[in-house]
ZAMARGU-4260 file (C-alpha; in steps of 0.2 Angstrom, whole numbers, plus 5000, padded with zeros to 4 digits):
<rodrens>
0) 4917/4693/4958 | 4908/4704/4946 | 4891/4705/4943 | 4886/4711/4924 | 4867/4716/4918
5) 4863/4713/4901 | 4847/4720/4891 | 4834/4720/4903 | 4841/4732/4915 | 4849/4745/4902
10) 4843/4762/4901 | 4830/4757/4916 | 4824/4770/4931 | 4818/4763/4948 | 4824/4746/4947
15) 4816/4735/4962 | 4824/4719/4966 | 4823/4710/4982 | 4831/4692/4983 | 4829/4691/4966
20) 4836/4678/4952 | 4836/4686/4936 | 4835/4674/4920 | 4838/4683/4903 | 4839/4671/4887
25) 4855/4671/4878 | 4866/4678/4892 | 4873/4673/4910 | 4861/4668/4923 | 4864/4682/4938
30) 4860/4681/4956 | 4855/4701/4961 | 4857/4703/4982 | 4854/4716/4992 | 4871/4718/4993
35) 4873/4722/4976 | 4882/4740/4972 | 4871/4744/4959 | 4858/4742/4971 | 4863/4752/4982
40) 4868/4766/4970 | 4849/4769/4964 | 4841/4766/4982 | 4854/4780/4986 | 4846/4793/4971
45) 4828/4782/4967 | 4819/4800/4975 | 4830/4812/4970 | 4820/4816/4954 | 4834/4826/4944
50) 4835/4816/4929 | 4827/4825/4915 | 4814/4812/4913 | 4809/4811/4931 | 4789/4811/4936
55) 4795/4826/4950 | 4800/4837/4937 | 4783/4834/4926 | 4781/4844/4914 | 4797/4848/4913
60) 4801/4866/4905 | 4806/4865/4882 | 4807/4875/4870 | 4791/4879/4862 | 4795/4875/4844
65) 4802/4887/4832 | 4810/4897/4846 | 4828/4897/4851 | 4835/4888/4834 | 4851/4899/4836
70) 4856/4893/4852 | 4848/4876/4852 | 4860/4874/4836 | 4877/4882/4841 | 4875/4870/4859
75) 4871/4851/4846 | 4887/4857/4837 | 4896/4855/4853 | 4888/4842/4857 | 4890/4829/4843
80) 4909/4839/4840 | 4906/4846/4825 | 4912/4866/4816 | 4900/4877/4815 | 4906/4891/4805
85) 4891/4898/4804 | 4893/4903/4823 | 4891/4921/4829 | 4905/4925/4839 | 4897/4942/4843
90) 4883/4933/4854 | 4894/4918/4860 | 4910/4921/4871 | 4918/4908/4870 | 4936/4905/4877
95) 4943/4895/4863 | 4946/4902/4844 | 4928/4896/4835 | 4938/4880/4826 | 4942/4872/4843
100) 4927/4876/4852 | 4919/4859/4847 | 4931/4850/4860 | 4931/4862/4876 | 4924/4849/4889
105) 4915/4862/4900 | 4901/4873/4890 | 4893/4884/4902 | 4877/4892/4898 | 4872/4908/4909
110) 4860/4920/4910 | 4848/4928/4923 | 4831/4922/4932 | 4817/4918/4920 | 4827/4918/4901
115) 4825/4899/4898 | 4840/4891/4904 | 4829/4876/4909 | 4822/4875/4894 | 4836/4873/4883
120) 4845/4860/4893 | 4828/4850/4894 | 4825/4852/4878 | 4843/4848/4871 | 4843/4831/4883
125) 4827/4824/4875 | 4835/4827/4858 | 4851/4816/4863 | 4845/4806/4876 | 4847/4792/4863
130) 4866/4798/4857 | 4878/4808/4866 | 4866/4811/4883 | 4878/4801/4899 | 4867/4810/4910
135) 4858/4824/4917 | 4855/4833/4933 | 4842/4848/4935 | 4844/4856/4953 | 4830/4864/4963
140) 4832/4874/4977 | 4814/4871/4983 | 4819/4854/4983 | 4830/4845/4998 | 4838/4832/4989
145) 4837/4839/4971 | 4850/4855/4980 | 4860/4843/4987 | 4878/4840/4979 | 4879/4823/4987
150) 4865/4816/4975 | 4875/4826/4958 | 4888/4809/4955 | 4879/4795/4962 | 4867/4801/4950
155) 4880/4803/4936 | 4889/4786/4940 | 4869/4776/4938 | 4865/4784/4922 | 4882/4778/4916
160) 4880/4761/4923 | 4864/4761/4915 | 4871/4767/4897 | 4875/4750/4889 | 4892/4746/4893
165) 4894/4730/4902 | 4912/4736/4907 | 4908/4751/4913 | 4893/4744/4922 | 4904/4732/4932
170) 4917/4744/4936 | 4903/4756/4945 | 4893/4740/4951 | 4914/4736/4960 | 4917/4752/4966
175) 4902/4755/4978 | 4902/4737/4983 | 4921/4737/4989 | 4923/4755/4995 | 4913/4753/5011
180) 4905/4771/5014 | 4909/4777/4998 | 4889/4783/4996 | 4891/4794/5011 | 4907/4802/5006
185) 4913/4818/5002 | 4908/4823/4981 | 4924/4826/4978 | 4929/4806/4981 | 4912/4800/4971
190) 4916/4808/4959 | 4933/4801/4958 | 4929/4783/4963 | 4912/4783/4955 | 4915/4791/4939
195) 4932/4793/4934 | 4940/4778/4942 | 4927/4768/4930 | 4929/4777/4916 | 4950/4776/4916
200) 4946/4757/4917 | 4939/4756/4902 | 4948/4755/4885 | 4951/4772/4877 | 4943/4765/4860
205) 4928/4764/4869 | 4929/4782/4875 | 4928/4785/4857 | 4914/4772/4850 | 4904/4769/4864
210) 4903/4779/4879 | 4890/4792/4878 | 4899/4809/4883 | 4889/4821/4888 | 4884/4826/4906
215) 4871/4840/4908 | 4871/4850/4923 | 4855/4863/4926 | 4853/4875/4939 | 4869/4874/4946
220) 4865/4895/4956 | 4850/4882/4964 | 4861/4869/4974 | 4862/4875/4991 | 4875/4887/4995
225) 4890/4896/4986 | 4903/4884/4995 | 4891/4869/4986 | 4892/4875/4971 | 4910/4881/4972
230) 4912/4863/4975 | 4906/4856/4963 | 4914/4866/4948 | 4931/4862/4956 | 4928/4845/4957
235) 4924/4843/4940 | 4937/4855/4934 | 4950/4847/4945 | 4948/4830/4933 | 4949/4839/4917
240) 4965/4852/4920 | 4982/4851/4931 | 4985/4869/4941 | 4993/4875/4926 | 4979/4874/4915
245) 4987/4859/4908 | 4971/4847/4900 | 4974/4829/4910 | 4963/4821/4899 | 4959/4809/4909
250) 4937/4806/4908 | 4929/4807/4888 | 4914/4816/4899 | 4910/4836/4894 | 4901/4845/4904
255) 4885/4857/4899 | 4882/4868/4914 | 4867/4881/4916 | 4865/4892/4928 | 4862/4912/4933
260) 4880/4921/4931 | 4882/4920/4949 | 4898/4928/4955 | 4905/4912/4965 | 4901/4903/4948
265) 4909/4917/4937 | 4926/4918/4947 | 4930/4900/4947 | 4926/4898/4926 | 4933/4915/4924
270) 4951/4907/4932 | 4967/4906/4920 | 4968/4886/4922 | 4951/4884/4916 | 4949/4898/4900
275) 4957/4885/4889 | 4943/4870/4894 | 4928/4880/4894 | 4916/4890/4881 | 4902/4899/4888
280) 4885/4908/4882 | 4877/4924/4888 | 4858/4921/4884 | 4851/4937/4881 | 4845/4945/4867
285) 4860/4939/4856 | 4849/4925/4850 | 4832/4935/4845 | 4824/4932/4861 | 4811/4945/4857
290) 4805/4938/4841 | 4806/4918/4851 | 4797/4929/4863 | 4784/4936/4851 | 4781/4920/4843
295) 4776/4908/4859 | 4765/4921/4864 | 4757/4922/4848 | 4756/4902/4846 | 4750/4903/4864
300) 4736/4916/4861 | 4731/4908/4846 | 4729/4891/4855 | 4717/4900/4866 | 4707/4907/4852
305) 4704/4888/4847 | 4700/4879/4862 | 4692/4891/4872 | 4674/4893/4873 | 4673/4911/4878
310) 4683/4915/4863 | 4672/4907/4848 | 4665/4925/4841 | 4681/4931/4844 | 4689/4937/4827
315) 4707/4930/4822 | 4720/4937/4826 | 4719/4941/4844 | 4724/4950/4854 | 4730/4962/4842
320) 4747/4964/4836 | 4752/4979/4847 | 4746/4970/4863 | 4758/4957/4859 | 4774/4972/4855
325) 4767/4978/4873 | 4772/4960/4881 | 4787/4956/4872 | 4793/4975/4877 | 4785/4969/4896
330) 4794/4953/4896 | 4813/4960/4896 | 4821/4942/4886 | 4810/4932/4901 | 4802/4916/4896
335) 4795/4916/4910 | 4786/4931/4908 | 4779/4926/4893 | 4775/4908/4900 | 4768/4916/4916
340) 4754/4928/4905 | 4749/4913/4895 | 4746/4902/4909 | 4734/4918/4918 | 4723/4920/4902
345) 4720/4902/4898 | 4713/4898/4917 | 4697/4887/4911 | 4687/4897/4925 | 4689/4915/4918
350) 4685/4925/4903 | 4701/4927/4893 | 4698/4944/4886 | 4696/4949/4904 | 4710/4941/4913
355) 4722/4949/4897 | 4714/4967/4900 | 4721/4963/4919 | 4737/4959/4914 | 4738/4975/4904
360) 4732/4986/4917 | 4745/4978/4931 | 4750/4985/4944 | 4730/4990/4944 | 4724/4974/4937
365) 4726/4957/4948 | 4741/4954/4958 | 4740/4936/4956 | 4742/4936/4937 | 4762/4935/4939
370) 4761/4925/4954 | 4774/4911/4947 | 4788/4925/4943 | 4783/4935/4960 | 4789/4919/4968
375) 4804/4917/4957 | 4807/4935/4962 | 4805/4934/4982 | 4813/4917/4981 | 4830/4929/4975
380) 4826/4941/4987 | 4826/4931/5002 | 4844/4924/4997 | 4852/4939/5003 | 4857/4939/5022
385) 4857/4958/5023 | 4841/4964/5014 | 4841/4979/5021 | 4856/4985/5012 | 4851/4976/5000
390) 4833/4988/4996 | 4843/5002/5001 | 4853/5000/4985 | 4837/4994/4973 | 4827/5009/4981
395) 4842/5022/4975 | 4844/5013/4959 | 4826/5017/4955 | 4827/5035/4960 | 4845/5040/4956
400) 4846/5046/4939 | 4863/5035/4936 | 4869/5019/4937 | 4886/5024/4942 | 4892/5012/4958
405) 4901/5026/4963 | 4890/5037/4965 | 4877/5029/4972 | 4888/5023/4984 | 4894/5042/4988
410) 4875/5049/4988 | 4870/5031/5003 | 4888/5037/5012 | 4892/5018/5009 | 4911/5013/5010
415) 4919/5009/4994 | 4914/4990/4986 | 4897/4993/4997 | 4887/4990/4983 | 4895/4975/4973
420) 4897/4966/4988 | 4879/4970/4994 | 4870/4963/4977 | 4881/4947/4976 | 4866/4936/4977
425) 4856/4947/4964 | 4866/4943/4947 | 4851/4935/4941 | 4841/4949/4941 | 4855/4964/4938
430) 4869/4966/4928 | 4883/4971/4940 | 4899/4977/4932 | 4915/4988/4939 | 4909/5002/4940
435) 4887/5001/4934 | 4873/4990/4938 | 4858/4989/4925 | 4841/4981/4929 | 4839/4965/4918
440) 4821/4964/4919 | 4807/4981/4920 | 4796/4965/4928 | 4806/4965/4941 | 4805/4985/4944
445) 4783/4980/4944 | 4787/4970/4956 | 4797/4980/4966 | 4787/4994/4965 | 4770/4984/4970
450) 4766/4983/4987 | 4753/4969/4986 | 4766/4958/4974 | 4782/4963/4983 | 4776/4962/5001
455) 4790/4966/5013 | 4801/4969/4998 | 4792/4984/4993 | 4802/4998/4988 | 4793/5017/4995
460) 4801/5027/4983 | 4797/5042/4992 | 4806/5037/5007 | 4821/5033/4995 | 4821/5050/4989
465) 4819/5055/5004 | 4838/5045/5009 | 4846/5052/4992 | 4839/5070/4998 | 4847/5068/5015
470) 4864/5063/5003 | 4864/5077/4992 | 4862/5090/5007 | 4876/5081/5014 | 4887/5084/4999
475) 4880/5102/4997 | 4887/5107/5014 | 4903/5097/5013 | 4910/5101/4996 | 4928/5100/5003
480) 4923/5081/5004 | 4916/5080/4989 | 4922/5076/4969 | 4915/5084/4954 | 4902/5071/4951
485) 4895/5070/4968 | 4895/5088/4970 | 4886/5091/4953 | 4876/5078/4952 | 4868/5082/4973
490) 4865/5102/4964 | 4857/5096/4949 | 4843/5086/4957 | 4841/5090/4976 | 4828/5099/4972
495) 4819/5082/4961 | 4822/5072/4974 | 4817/5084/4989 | 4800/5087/4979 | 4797/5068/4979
500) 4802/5064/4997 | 4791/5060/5010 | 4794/5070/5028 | 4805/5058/5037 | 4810/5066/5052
505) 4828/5062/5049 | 4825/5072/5033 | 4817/5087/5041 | 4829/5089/5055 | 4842/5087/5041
510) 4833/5101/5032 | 4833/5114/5048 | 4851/5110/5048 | 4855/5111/5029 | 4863/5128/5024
515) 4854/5134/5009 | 4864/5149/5006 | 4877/5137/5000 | 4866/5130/4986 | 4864/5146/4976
520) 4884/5150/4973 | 4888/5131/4973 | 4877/5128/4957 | 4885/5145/4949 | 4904/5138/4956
525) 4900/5123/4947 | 4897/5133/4931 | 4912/5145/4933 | 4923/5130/4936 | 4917/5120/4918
530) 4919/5138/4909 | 4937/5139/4917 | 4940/5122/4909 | 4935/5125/4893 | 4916/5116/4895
535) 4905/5123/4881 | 4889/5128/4894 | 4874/5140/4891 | 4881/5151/4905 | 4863/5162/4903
540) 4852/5147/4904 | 4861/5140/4920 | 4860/5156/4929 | 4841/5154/4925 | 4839/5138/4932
545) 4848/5143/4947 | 4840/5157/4951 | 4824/5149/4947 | 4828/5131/4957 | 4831/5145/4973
550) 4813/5151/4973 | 4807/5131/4967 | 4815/5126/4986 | 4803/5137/4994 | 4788/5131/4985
555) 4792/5114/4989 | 4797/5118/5008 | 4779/5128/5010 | 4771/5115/4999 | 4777/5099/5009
560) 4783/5105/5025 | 4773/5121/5031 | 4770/5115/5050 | 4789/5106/5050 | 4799/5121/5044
565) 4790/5136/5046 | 4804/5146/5053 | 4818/5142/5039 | 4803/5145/5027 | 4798/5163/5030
570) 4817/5168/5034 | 4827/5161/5020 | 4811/5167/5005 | 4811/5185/5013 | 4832/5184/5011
575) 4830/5177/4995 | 4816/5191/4987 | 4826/5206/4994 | 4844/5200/4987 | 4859/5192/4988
580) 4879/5195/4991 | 4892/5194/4977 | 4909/5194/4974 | 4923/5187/4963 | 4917/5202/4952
585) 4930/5211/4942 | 4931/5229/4947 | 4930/5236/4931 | 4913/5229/4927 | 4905/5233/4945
590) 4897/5249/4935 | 4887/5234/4926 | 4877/5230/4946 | 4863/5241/4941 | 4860/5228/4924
595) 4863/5212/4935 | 4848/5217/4947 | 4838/5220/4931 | 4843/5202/4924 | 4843/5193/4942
600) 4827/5200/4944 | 4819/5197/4926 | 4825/5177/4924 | 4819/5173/4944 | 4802/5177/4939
605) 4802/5168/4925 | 4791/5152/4924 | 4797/5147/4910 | 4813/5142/4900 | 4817/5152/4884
610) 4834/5152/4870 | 4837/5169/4881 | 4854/5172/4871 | 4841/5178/4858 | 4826/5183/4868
615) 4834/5190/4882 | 4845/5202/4874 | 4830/5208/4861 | 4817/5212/4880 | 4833/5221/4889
620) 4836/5232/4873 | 4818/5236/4872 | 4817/5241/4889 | 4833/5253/4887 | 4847/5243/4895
625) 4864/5240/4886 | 4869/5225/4895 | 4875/5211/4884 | 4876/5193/4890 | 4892/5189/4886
630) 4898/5201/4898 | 4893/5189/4912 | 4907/5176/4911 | 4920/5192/4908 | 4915/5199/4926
635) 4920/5185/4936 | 4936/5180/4926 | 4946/5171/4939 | 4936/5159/4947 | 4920/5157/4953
640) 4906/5166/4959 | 4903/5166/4977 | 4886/5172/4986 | 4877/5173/5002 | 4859/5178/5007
645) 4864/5186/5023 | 4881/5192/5023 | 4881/5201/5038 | 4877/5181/5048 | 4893/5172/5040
650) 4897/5159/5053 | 4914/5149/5055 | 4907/5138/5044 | 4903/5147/5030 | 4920/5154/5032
655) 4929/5138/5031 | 4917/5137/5014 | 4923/5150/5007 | 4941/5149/5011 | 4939/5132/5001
660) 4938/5143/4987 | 4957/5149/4987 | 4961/5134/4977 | 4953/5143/4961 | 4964/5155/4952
665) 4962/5175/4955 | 4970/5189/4952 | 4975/5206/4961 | 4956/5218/4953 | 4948/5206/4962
670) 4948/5198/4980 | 4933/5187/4988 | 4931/5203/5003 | 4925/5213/4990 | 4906/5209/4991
675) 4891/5220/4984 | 4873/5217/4987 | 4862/5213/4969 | 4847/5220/4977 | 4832/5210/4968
680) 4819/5222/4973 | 4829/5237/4964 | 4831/5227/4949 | 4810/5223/4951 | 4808/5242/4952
685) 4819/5244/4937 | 4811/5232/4925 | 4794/5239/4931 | 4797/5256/4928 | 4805/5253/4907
690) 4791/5241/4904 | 4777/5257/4910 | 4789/5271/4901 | 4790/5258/4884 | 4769/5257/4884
695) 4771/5275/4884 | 4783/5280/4871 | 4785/5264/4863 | 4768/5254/4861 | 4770/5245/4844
700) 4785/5234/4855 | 4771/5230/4866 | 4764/5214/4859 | 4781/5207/4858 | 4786/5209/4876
705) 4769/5204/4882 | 4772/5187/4875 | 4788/5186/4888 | 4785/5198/4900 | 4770/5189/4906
710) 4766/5198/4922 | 4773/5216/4924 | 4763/5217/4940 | 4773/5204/4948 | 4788/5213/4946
715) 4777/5228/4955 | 4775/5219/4968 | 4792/5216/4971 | 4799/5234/4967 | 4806/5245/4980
720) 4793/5260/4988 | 4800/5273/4977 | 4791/5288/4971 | 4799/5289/4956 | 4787/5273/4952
725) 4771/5281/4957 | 4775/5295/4945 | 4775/5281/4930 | 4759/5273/4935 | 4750/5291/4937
730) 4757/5294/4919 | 4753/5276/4911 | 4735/5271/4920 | 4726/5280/4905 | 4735/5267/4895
735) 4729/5252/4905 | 4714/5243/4901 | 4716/5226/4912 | 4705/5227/4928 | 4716/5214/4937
740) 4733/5224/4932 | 4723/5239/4939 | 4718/5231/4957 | 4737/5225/4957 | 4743/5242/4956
745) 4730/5248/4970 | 4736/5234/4980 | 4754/5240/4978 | 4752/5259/4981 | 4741/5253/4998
750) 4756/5245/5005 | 4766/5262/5004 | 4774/5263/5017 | 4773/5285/5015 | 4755/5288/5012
755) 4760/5304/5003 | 4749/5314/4993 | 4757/5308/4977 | 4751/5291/4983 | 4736/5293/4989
760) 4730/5305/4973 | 4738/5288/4962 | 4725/5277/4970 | 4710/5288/4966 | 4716/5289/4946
765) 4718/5270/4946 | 4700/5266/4954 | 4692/5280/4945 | 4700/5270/4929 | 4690/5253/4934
770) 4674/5261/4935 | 4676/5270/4921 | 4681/5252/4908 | 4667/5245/4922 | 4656/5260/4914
775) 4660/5257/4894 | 4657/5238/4899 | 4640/5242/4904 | 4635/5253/4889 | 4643/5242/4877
</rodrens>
């Protein structure tokens, strides 16, 4: 027998009969038993609380009015099947050509944590709740039963029994009363005996006149585990499409599913079946979230400026139109965001303005303020099972200056796919492609980076560049293991990372262990092998640097790691002030030594970067050398430059290193056991001695080289003990006038390690010059 409900039961939640007798005028009189199926079917979902009217879910997420008209208007053409030719294709991809769009049954909505996803499938099933809505389901995963598939098509089966069709009714009201068990079965026979059986019953007229169509799915990343939700989708998808991609049209239900771009979710829409039965939208900025964004918060702030007590001598508009750029800029595209602000400042117990100054001044002002999206944050953390890896990757990400997988996967020494396997559970917060990752949200970074927001998912950037400095050492001293991009990448910012490390001891054992005189040539290799392909480089400028980032790597050893690395300290700096080995040079351009000490020695006590293709030149002139920079890349025309701070100490190591270098091309002027020493403190010596004889001979050049030659004293102290430099500062000291150059000088001559007359007869001209502008001082 079939039982049919007429009026009084349509459309109506939490039915509760018990030996009932139902009398309804002008139709059948019905006896309603326990046994009834219908009555089973809602005590079975009665507390699941996933429709979109529930009491659980008040007040649900919507909308706010005015804000996503784009998207809210592309999905009701779908919906009620009509062309929309008006429709962006650049922000909607869709699988189907725009004109057939309107009759794919599955339209899945996608974006990461916090856009609004929620919100637009609320508010699009109040809209048609009246019309096209069959059903809805909003997932939870803090919920037991609302991240349960088993609830997903009993609950799709009531609200269809409840939509007005007697036949339809009577068929569902059949099937669970004469498939014993059917409510504890698997979801893949619900949905075929609750749903689709029923539907396939009914005439296919009706499919088009009466049958409400539409079954929203939200949250779908929320049900528990990617084998659920798996699951679900195939289930579905299995009804709609044959194994060839063949439409079986065999149910008039579509499908609205919202959920984070999950990668389980992804690869099973993503199939070749199931291109031609689904449309899908990527909400991001595509639809003005920024302006949406702009405009709740205004609306929001200017509710508080009305109701709020505190704010009644506050002047309209507030807060000012650049705070609210700041938030929109804060919030990333995340509703949420915005939500979560609005809801901190209007708290009836505080002083708006105040809680908004807070909210500016995070990660200073109150941790709390964000402590909805701090939750929707550690709830995406705690998904993954190895969250280790998992901050390893985040904390390179936000200290490696790339976003190339590879790469970070070469600098962590992770095995190839490492990382896109790692962040699988964290598509809602990044976007994870082939070969990059890119953070969604800089509100996630704040949280990340906040020790009282993130707690145990705090990321220590100084221990991360602490791991990424380990990495590059590791590169340095293994080029043969290395590509291009690792290799450059590791000599361009070992020293960043080093200066923001904190001293692990994995990182300063690593450091005892690292060979520095590997760093020096491999920058210049790395030059001399883009020039040997043809890259358009500032050869002068990269010399510079490199020479410059080999005294910085002292600086930051004695700065961070006096007591830790003493010894490398002092042994490696003293090498590195005297000179260095060279070779790769061409043998007709060896006369030119002499001017590479001058230049070695002018740009490594440089502190700071000039155009020195026309600077350089001009000083070098002035000082009487006839050098020219081009000649640099013709003296090592066959490869690379190699160096060493301490030839005479080569080990099997460095051998093997420098065998390595066979692979570049040479020819027979020039082989690598030619090496010659660029003796620094000669080249000191020589720049001081030009610069004294030029205040002599050529003073009016002065006030130009002064400007760049910064502190001719400092070359001074770096010169070689030669009398031949004591004979220019006897001739010059008439000529100085600056006490502290003068006491430099002294200090100089004092270290001599021949106190010879000449010497000693210096020191008495230089202090009797002190006293004597000491004198003119006093009298003036």
């Amino acid at each position: 027998m079939n039982y049919t409900f007429v009026a009084p039961f349509a459309n109506s939640d939490r039915i509760s009969l018990h030996n009932s007798t139902v009398n309804t005028v002008g139709g059948d009189q019905i006896n309603y038993t326990e046994e009834s199926g219908l009555r089973l079917l809602y005590q079975e979902i009665a507390q699941v609380g996933a429709f979109h009217d529930s009491e659980d879910r008040f007040p649900p997420p919507q909308c706010h009015p005015e804000t996503r008209k784009a998207v809210l208007a592309d999905i009701s053409a779908w919906i009620t099947e009509q062309e929309t030719r008006t429709r962006s294709q650049n922000s909607v991809r869709s699988t189907k050509p725009v004109s057939h769009y309107s009759q794919v049954p599955i339209y899945w909505l996608h974006g990461p944590a916090g856009v609004g996803k929620s919100a637009i499938a609320q508010t699009l099933a109040e809209r048609f709740k009246d019309s096209h809505l069959a059903a809805s389901f909003f997932f939870s995963r803090l919920s037991p039963r609302r991240n349960n598939p088993r609830f997903l098509f009993a609950t799709i089966a009531y609200r269809l029994a409840m939509s007005g069709d007697t036949e339809l009714r009577a068929a569902i009201d059949t099937a669970v009363r004469t498939h014993h068990g059917l409510l504890g079965a698997t979801i893949e026979t619900q949905f075929l005996e609750l749903v689709v059986k029923p539907l396939r019953s009914l005439p296919r007229e009706k499919w088009e006149n009466t049958i409400p169509k539409i079954v929203i799915i939200d949250g779908l990343d929320e049900c528990q585990g990617s084998d659920s939700q798996r699951r679900v989708l195939t289930t579905i998808l299995n009804q709609l499409v044959d194994q060839n991609g063949k439409p079986r049209y065999c149910i008039p239900l579509r499908f609205l599913i919202a959920s984070r771009p999950e990668p389980q979710i992804r690869e099973i829409l993503d199939r070749k079946e199931h291109l031609g039965i689904t449309t899908r939208i990527e909400l991001g900025d595509n639809y003005s979230t920024s302006r949406d964004i702009e405009r709740y918060l205004r609306d929001g702030f200017d509710k508080i400026l009305r109701t709020s007590d505190a704010m009644r001598d506050e002047p309209s508009p507030w807060p000012s139109q650049g705070v609210i750029d700041s938030l929109v800029q804060r919030a990333s595209g995340q509703f949420i965001y915005a939500s979560t602000v609005l809801k901190y400042v209007e708290d009836e117990d505080s002083l708006p303005k105040e809680r908004l100054e807070l909210v500016l001044g995070l990660p200073v002002g109150d941790p709390d303020a964000f402590s909805d999206l701090d939750a929707l944050y550690r709830q995406i953390m705690h998904s993954n099972s190895n969250i280790s890896r998992v901050l390893q990757i985040l904390g390179a990400l936000h200290c490696i200056r790339s976003d190339l997988i590879e790469l970070i996967e070469k600098v962590l020494a992770l095995s190839r796919h490492s990382v896109s396997v790692a962040l699988r559970r964290m598509h809602s917060v990044l976007e994870i492609t082939h070969d990059s990752i890119l953070l969604y949200h800089k509100s996630f970074t704040d949280f990340l980076l906040d020790r009282r927001r993130s707690g145990e998912f705090f990321l220590d950037k100084s221990l991360h560049h602490a791991s990424i400095t380990q990495g590059c050492m590791r590169i340095i001293n293994t080029p043969k293991n290395s590509n291009l991009l690792e290799l450059q990448y590791a000599l361009e910012n070992f020293l960043e990372h080093l200066k923001h490390s904190k001293a692990t001891p994995a990182m300063i054992d690593d450091l005892k262990e690292f060979r520095f005189c590997h760093y020096l040539p491999w920058n210049l290799i790395n030059l001399k092998h883009a020039l040997f392909n043809g890259a358009r480089l500032d050869y002068h400028m990269y010399i510079h640097e490199t020479f410059i980032n080999c005294f910085a790597y002292f600086t930051i050893l004695g700065e961070k790691f006096p007591d830790q690395l003493q010894n490398q300290i002092s042994t490696w700096s003293k090498l590195l002030t005297h000179g260095f080995y060279v070779s790769g040079i061409d043998k007709k351009y060896l006369h030119f030594i002499p001017e590479l000490e001058v230049l070695f020695a002018f740009i490594t006590e440089s502190q700071h970067h000039f155009p020195w293709s026309s600077i350089l030149p001009d000083i070098l002139a002035y000082l009487g050398y006839n050098f020219h920079l081009q000649d640099l890349s013709d003296m090592f025309p066959f490869g690379p430059i190699i160096c060493h701070l301490d030839f005479h100490s080569h080990t099997s190591n460095d051998w093997y290193y420098i065998d390595w270098l066979d692979r570049f091309p040479k020819g027979p002027i020039c082989t690598w056991n030619d090496w010659h020493f660029i003796d620094l403190r000669r080249g000191h010596h020589s720049l001081t001695e030009s610069y004294l004889k030029t205040i002599r001979l050529d003073s009016h050049h002065i006030s130009y080289l002064s400007n760049h030659f910064w502190s001719w004293t400092s070359h001074l102290q770096r010169s070689t003990h030669e009398l031949s430099l004591v004979k220019e500062l006897a001739k010059t000291v008439e000529l100085l006038d600056d006490e502290a150059e003068l006491q430099e000088v002294i200090y100089y001559l004092q270290n001599f390690p021949d106190k010879c007359p000449e010497v000693e007869n210096t020191i008495c001209q230089y202090r009797e010059r002190i006293a004597a502008l000491e004198n003119y001082g006093l009298q003036k």
